[in-house]
N, C-alpha and C positions, 0 to 999 in steps of 0.2 A: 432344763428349761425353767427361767422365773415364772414366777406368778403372773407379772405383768403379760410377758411373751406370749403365755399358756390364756392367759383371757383374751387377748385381741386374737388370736386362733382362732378363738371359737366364735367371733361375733359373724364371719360370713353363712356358718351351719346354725346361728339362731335367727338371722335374718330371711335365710330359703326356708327353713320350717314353720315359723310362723307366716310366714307372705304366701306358701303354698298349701298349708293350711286352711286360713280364711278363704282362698281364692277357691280351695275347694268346696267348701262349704256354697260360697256363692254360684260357680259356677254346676253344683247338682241342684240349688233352689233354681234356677234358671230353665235347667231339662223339666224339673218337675211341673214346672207351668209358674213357678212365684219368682217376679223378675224386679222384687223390691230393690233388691241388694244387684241386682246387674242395673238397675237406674241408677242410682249410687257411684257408679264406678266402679262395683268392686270385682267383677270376671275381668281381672288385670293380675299380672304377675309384678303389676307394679309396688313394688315393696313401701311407698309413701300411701297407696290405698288402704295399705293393712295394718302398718305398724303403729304400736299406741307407744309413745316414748318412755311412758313410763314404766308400763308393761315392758319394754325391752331392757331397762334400765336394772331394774328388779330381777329381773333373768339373767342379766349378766352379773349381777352380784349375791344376787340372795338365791339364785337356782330356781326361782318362782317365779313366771311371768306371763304375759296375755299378748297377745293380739287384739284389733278392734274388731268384737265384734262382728258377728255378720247377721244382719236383722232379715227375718222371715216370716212371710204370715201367709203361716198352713192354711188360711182361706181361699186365697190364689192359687194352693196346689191343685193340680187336672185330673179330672179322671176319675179311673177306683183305686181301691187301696190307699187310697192316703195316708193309711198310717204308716204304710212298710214305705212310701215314697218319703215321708220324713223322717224315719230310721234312716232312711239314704242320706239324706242330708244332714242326719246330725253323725252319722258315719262318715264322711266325705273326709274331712280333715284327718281325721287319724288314717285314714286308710294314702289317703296324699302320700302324708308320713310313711306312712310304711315303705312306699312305689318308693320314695327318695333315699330313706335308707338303705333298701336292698339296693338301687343302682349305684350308688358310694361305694355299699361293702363289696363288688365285684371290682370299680376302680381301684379302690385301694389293696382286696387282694391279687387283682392283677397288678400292679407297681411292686408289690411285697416279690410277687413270685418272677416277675422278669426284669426287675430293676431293684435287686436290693439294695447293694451298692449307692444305687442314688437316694434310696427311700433312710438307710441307714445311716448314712453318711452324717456329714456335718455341714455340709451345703444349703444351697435355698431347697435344695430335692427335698429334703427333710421337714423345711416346713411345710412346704406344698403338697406334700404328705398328711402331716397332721390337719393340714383345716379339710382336707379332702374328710379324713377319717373324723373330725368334731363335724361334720355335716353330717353323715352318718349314725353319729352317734346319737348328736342332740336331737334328731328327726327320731331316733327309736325313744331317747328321753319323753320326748313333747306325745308320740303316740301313747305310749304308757300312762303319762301324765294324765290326757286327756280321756280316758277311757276310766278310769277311777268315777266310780257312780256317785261324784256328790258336787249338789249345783255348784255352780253352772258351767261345766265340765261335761264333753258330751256323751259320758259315760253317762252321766245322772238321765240323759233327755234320751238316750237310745233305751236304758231301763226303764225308763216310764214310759216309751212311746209303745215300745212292747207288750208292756204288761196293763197299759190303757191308766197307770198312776196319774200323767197328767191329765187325766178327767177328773180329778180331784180335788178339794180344797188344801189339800197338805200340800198339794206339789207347788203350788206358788209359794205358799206360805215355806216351806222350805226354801225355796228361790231366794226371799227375800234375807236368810240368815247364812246361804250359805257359802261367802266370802268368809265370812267370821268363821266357819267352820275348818278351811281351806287354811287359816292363817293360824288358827291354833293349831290343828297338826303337824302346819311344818313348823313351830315353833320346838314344838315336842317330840321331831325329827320322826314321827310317825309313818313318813312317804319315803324312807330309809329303808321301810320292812316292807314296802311294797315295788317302790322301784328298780331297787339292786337285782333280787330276784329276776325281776322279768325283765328289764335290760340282760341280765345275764343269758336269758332264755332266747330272746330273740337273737343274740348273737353267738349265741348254740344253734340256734337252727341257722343262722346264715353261714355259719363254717360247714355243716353239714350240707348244705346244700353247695357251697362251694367246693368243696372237697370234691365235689365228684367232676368238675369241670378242671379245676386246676392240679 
């Protein structure tokens, strides 16, 4: 498989992760009572609501990319517990992710196990194959990604919303540096030592957990 071949593969599994991502994000501020972001447009599966082009562009070549955005303001959330209601919310998207890669890795080890022939082969089976499996994949990529605790990544916002950090002066002020932090790492391939592993992991537990069905 080229290089070329092997990236346009993958642009349909970087466009369902990032589009069901944000939409998850918007669509748990919604339940929670803040319906900023469903004014917006954005509880849409529509992939033009979500996608930032350049943020997709950046992902498709440098492995590093965004979605737009999904704006929320924790004033609007209902109720009690506010706090754990926006742990939901900044939990939404990876956990999206997660739903999306597990229902791929059942596709695609169901294809592996009753059709290998066509999954194997040299046919279109084969590619239809692989962008099934890069939807799968880049969805476990984007959930690991995003779970990493540093702004604004919502690993950073589920640790602080936890531990009550964003009542703090540090936590914006970190906000406001931590692209720059985000861009040195991967430059010093730092997300190497963290994402291999745990892509690894999650697709140790999804053959484990397949395994017993197929």
């Amino acid at each position: 498989m080229t290089y070329i071949t092997q990236k346009l593969l993958i642009i349909p599994g970087i466009i369902i992760g990032l589009t069901f991502h944000e939409f998850a994000h918007a669509l748990a501020a919604s339940l929670m009572g803040d319906n900023t972001a469903k004014n917006m447009g954005r509880c849409s599966v529509n992939p033009l609501k979500h996608i930032d082009w350049i943020g997709l562009i950046c992902l498709f070549f440098v492995g590093f990319g965004w979605g737009k955005p999904v704006q929320v303001n924790p004033y609007n959330i209902s109720g009690k517990n506010r706090k754990l209601k926006q742990v939901v919310i900044s939990a939404a998207g990876v956990v999206a992710n997660l739903i999306i890669a597990f229902i791929f890795a059942i596709i695609v080890t169901a294809l592996a196990h009753y059709n290998s022939a066509y999954v194997y082969g040299s046919g279109i089976g084969t590619y239809v194959y692989y962008v099934l499996y890069y939807v799968m994949y880049i969805n476990i990529v984007l959930m690991i990604f995003n779970l990493i605790p540093i702004p604004p990544l919502d690993g950073y916002n589920i640790v602080a919303e936890l531990t009550s950090f964003d009542e703090t002066p540090l936590y914006n002020k970190l906000l406001q540096y931590g692209s720059l932090i985000l861009i040195v790492l991967l430059v010093f391939n730092v997300f190497d030592y963290i994402l291999t592993p745990g892509i690894n992991a999650v697709l140790s537990a999804f053959q484990t957990v397949l395994e017993l069905v197929f």
